[in-house]
C-alpha positions in Angstrom: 29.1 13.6 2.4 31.9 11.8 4.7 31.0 8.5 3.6 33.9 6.4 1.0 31.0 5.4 -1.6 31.8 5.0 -5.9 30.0 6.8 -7.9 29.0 4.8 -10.8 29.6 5.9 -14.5 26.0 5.2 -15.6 23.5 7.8 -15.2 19.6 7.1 -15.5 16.8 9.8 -16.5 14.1 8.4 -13.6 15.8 6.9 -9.5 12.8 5.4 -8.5 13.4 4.4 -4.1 11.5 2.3 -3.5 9.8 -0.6 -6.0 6.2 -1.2 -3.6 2.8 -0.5 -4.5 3.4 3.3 -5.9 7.2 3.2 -7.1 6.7 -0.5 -8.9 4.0 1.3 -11.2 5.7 4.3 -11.2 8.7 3.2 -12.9 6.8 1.3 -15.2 5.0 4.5 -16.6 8.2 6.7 -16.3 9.8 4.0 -18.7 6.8 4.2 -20.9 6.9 7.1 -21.2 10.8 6.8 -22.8 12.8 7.4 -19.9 15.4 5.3 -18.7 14.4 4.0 -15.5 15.8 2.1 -12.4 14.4 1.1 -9.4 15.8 0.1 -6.5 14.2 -2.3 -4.0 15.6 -3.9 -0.8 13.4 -6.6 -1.1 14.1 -9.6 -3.8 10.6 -8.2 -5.7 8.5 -6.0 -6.3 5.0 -5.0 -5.1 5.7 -3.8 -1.3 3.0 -4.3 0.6 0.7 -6.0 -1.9 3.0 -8.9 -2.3 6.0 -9.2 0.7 3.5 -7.7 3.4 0.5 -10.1 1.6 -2.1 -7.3 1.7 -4.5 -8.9 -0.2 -7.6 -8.5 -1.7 -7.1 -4.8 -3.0 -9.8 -2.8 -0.9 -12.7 -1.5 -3.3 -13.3 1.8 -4.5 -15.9 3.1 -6.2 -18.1 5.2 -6.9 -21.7 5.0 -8.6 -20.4 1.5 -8.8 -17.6 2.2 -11.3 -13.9 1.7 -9.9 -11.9 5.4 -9.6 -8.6 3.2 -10.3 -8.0 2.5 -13.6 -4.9 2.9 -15.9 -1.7 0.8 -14.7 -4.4 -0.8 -12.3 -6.4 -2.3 -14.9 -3.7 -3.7 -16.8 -2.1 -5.6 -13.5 -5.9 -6.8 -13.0 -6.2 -8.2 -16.8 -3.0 -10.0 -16.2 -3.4 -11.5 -12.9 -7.0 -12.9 -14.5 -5.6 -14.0 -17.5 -3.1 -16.1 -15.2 -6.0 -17.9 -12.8 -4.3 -15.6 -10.2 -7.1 -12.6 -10.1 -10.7 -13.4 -10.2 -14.2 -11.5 -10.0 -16.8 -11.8 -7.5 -20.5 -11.9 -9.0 -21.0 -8.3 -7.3 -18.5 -7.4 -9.7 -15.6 -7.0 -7.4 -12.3 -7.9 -9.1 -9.9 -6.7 -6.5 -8.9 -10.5 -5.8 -5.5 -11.9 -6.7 -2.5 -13.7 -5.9 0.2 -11.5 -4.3 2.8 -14.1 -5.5 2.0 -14.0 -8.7 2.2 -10.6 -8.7 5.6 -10.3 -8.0 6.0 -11.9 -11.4 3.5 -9.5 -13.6 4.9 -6.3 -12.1 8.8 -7.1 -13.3 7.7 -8.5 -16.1 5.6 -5.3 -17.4 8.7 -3.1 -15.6 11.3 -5.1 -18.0 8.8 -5.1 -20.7 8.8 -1.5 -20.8 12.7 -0.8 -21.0 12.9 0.0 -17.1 15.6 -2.0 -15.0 15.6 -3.0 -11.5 17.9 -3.1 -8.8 17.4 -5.9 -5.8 18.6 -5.9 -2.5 19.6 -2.4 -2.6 19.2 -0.2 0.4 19.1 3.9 0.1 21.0 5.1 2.2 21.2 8.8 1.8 20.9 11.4 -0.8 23.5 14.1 -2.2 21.9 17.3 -1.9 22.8 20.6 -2.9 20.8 23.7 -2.7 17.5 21.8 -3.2 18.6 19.6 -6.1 19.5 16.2 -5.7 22.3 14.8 -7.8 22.2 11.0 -6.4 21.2 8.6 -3.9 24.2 6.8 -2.1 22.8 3.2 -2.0 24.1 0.0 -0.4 24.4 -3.4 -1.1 26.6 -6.3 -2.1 28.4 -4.0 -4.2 29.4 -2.0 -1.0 28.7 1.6 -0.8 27.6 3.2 -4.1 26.2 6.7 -5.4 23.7 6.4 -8.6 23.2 9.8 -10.2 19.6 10.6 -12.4 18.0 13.9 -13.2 14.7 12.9 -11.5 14.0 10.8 -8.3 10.8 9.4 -7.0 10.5 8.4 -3.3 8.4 5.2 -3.0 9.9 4.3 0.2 6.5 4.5 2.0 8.2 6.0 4.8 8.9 9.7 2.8 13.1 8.2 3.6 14.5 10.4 1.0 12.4 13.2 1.3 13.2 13.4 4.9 16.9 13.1 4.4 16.9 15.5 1.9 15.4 18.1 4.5 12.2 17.6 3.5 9.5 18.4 6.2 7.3 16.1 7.1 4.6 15.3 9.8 4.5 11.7 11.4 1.7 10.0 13.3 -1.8 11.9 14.7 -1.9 15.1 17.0 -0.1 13.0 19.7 2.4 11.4 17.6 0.9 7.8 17.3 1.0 6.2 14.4 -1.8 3.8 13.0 -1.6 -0.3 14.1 0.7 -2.3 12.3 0.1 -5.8 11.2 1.9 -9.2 10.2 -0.2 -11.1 8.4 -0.2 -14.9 7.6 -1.6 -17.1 5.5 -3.6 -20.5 6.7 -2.8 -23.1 4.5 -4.8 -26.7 4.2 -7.6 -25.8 5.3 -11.1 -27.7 4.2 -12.8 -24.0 2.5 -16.2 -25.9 1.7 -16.6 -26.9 5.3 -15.3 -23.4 6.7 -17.9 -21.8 4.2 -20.7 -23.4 5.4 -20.0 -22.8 8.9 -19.6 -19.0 8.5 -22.6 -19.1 5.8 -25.0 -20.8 9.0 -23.2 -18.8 12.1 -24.3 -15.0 10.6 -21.6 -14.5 7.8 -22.6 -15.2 4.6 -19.7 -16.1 2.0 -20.5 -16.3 -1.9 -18.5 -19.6 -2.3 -14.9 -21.5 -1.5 -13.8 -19.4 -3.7 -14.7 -15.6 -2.4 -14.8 -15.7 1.4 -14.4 -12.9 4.2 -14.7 -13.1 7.7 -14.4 -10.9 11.0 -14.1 -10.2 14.2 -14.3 -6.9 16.4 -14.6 -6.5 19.7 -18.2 -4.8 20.1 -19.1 -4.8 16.7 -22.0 -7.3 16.5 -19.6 -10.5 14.6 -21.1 -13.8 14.9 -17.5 -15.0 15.9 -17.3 -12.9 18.9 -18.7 -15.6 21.0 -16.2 -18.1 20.0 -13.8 -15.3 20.4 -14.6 -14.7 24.0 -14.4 -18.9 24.8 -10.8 -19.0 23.2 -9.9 -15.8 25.5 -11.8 -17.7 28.8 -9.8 -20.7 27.8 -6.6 -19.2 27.2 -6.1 -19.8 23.3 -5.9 -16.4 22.8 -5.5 -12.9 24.5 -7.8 -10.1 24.6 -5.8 -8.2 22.1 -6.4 -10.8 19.3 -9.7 -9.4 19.0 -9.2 -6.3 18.6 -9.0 -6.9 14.9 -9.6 -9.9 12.8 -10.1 -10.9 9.1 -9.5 -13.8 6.7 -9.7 -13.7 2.8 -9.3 -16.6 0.1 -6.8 -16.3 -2.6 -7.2 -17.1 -6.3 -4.9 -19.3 -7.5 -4.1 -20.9 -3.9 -7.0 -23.3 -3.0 -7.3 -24.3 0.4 -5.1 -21.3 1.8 -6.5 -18.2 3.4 -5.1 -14.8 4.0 -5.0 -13.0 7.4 -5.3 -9.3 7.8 -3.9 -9.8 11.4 -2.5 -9.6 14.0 -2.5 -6.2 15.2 0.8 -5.8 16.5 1.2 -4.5 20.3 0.3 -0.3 20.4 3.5 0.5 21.7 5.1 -0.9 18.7 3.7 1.2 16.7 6.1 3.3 14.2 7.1 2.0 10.9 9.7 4.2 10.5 11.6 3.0 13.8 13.6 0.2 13.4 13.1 -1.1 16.8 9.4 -0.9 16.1 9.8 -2.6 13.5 11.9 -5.6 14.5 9.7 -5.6 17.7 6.7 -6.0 15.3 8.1 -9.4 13.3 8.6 -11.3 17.1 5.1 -9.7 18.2 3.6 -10.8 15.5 4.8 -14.0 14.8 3.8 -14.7 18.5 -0.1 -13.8 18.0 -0.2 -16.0 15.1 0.7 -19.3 17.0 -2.5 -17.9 18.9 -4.6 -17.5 16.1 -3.8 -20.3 14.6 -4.6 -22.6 17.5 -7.9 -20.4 17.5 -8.7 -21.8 13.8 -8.1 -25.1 14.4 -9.7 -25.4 17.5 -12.7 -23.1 16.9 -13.5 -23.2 13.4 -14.3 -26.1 11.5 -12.7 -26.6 8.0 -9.2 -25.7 10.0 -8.8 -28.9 11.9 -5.8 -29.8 9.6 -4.6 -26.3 8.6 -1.6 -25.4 9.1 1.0 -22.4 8.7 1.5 -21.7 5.0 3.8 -18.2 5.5 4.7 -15.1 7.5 4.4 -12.3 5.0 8.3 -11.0 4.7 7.4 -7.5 5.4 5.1 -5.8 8.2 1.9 -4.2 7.4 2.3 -0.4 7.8 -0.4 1.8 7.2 1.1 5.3 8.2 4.2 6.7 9.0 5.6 10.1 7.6 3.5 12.2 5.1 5.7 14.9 3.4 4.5 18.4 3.4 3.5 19.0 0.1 2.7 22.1 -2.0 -1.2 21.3 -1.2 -1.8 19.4 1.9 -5.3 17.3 1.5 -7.6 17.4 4.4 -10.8 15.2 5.8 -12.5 18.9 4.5 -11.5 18.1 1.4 -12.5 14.2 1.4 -16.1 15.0 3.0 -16.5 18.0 0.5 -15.7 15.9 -2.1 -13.4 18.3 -3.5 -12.0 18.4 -7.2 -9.0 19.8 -8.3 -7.6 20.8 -11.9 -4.4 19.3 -11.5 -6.1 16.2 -10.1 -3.9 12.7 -10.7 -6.4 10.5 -8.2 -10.1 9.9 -7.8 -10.9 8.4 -3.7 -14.0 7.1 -2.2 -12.6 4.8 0.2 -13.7 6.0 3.7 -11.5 7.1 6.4 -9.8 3.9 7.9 -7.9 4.8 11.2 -6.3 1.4 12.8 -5.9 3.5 16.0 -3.5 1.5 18.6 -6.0 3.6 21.2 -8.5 0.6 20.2 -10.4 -0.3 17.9 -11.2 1.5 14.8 -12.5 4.7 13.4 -14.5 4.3 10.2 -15.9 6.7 8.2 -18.7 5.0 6.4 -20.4 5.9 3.3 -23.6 4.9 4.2 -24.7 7.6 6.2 -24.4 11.1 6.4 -25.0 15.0 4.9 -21.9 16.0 3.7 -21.2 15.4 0.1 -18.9 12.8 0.5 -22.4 10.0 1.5 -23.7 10.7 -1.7 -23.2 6.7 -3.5 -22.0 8.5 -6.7 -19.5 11.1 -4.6 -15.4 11.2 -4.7 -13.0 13.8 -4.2 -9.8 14.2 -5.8 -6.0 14.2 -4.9 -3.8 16.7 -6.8 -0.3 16.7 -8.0 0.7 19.5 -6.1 0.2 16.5 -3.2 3.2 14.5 -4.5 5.8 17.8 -4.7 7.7 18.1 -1.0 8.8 21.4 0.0 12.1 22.4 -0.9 13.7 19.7 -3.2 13.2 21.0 -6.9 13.8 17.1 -8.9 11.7 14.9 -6.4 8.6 13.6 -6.2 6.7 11.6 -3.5 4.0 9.2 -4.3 1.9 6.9 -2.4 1.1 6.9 1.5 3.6 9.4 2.5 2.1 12.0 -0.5 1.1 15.6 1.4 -2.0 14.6 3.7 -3.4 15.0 7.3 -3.3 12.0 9.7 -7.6 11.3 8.8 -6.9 12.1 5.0 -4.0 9.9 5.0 -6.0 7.0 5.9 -8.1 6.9 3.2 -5.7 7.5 0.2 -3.6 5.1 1.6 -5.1 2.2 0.6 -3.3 0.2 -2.5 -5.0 1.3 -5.5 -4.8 4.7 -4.9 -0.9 4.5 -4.8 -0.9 2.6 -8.0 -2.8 6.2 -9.6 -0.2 8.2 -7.4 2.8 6.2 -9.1 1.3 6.2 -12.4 1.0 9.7 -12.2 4.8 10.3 -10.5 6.1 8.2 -13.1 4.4 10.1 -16.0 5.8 13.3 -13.9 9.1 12.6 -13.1 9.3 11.2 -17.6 8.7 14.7 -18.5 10.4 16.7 -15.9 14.1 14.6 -17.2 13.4 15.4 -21.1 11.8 18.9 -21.1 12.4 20.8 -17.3 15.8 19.3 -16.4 14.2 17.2 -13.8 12.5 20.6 -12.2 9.0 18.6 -11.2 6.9 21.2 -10.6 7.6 22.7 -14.1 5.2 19.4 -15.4 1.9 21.6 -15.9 -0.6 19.6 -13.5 -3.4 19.8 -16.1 -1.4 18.5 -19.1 -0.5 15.7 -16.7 -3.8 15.3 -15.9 -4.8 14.8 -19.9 -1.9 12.2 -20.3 -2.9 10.0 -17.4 -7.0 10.1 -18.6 -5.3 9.3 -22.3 -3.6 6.5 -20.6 -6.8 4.8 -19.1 -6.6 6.8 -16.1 -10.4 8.0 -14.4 -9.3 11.3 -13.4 
């Protein structure tokens, strides 16, 4: 490699890229499991898209009523309660929290544990040789530097150091389109008891203040859609805007709402472009001058609301998905098929944000494959998280070995924190016993350590 980096006279057992949703947990396990950890974020924290992209609540999933994500997941739940920044619906949902204060629980639990982190770091390439990586040349205020470790984990989201290691990879559906991005945004000052009762009498129920939801989609029978198509006749908003639209509460911020929305443009559409990506923040940022006007114009409670924050990140629900040495499949997710070396158990249904419009849900309410059955689930293996080709790497999280439809139901958060937790666990072994050879962790044995952890595998 041409470039004039330093290599750095500290070596670490685990290089985690990436500190979001999978590599955050991930190190955390990998350092309690004894190794010595960093991670390296570009951000200033950690929790990717559940805390700088504001992706919040965590999406449920269950099955027979009992959540499939426990382990690391429970633990970040207990703490964010235990805080008044988590809280639990009387339907027993207890995927609520506070993405700012998680920021705070996950370092402290990755510091805790005897891991480090690195902010503002950028990867920018790794050192490859013969299928083995021997470090990641990063950057930051320290200029151009290489970190060496005998095991690396990419959490990028994006499969960035798989890729560049010559990793292959598949990107987007069958005619390369990724799945809509968003920018969400949070409402702030906004009179909650008021709003409630409004949704509660105009066809949306909402169990209090304190746990509220609420929707619009073009053609999908929302009580808003009326007031939807006004603000459109009237020029508040643009047709677009209703192409997707949903609003949370947040515990531990009274009077603020969270927005999953706007869907950014559908030409702007790949997370993995930086153009895309830059084009996303104006687009965005644009569409939520309209939505707010729409709130404070159209929904009562919002009259005095006002902008409480852009989330620092986009919203990107696909990009690349490594090739693996077992690519899931919707076959597998509709069979509701198991898997000895399994590190994940998934119910969520098929979620495709398509940028063609609208968006294609595969529902567990109905149906004859196994997959409908209310106690059903299929399982994710750890031969998903090993890429082709690079013997000391492992790739949690959305870019772990799937097909475009399969992708979009592990995706979701939770199921990255079990992909991390299992990475981590993975990547622990490989740099005390295999010499940071991944695939010489016995799946099965894995699989024992995670259920001894707390894990529902």
């Amino acid at each position: 490699m041409s470039l004039p980096y330093t290599t750095l006279p500290r070596r670490w057992d685990v290089l985690v890229a990436g500190g979001g949703t999978a590599g955050a947990i991930a190190g955390i396990a990998a350092a309690r499991e004894g190794a010595r950890v960093l991670v390296l974020e570009s951000q200033g924290s950690l929790g990717g898209t559940g805390t700088n992209a504001w992706v919040t609540p965590l999406m449920r999933n269950v099955s027979g009523g009992v959540n499939l994500n426990r382990g690391l997941t429970d633990e970040l739940k207990a703490r964010l309660l235990a805080r008044g920044d988590g809280a639990v619906d009387k339907n027993g949902n207890d995927n609520w929290f506070n993405p700012e204060a998680l920021k705070y629980v996950l370092e402290v639990l990755l510091l805790e544990a005897g891991g480090e982190v690195l902010y503002h770091t950028s990867v920018v390439a790794p050192v490859v040789e013969a299928g083995h990586i021997h470090s990641l040349v990063v950057h930051n205020k320290g200029g151009l530097q290489a970190l060496e470790a005998d095991v690396f984990i990419d959490a990028t989201g994006d499969a960035d150091v798989a890729a560049a290691a010559g990793v292959p990879f598949h990107a987007g559906d069958e005619d390369g389109l990724h799945q809509a991005m968003s920018l969400r945004f949070t409402l702030a000052g906004v009179d909650l008891e008021r709003l409630c009762t409004f949704l509660a009498e105009h066809g949306q129920w909402q169990e209090s203040p304190r746990f509220m939801h609420f929707w619009m989609v073009w053609g999908k029978k929302s009580s808003l859609e009326p007031l939807f198509r006004r603000a459109v006749v009237e020029g508040v908003l643009e047709e677009r805007d209703g192409d997707y639209f949903q609003a949370f509460s947040v515990p531990g911020r009274p009077g603020e709402l969270s927005f999953n929305c706007p869907r950014i443009r559908a030409d702007l559409n790949d997370g993995a472009d930086p153009w895309h990506l830059s084009g996303a923040q104006t687009d965005g940022r644009e569409s939520i001058e309209r939505l707010i006007r729409f709130c404070k114009t159209f929904l009562p409670g919002c009259g005095q609301a006002y902008l409480g924050s852009y989330a620092p990140m986009v919203g990107v629900r696909e990009t690349r998905r490594i090739v693996g040495d077992y690519t899931l499949t919707l076959g597998d997710i509709l069979d509701s098929r198991k898997f000895e070396d399994a590190v994940c158990r998934n119910h969520y249904p098929v979620d495709i944000h398509s940028v063609k419009g609208g968006a294609k849900l595969l529902h567990e309410r109905e149906g004859t494959a196994p997959y409908f059955a209310p106690d059903a689930y299929h399982e994710l293996p750890y031969r998903c998280l090993l890429p082709q080709g690079v013997e000391n790497l492992l790739v949690p999280g959305r870019a772990a070995s799937s097909t475009f439809e399969a992708q979009s139901s592990i995706r979701v958060q939770q199921n990255c924190h079990s992909m991390g937790e299992a990475a981590g666990v993975a990547a622990a072994w490989a740099a005390r016993e295999y010499g940071g050879t991944v695939r010489r962790v016995a799946g099965m044995a894995l699989r024992e350590r995670l259920r001894a952890l707390g894990a529902n595998v």
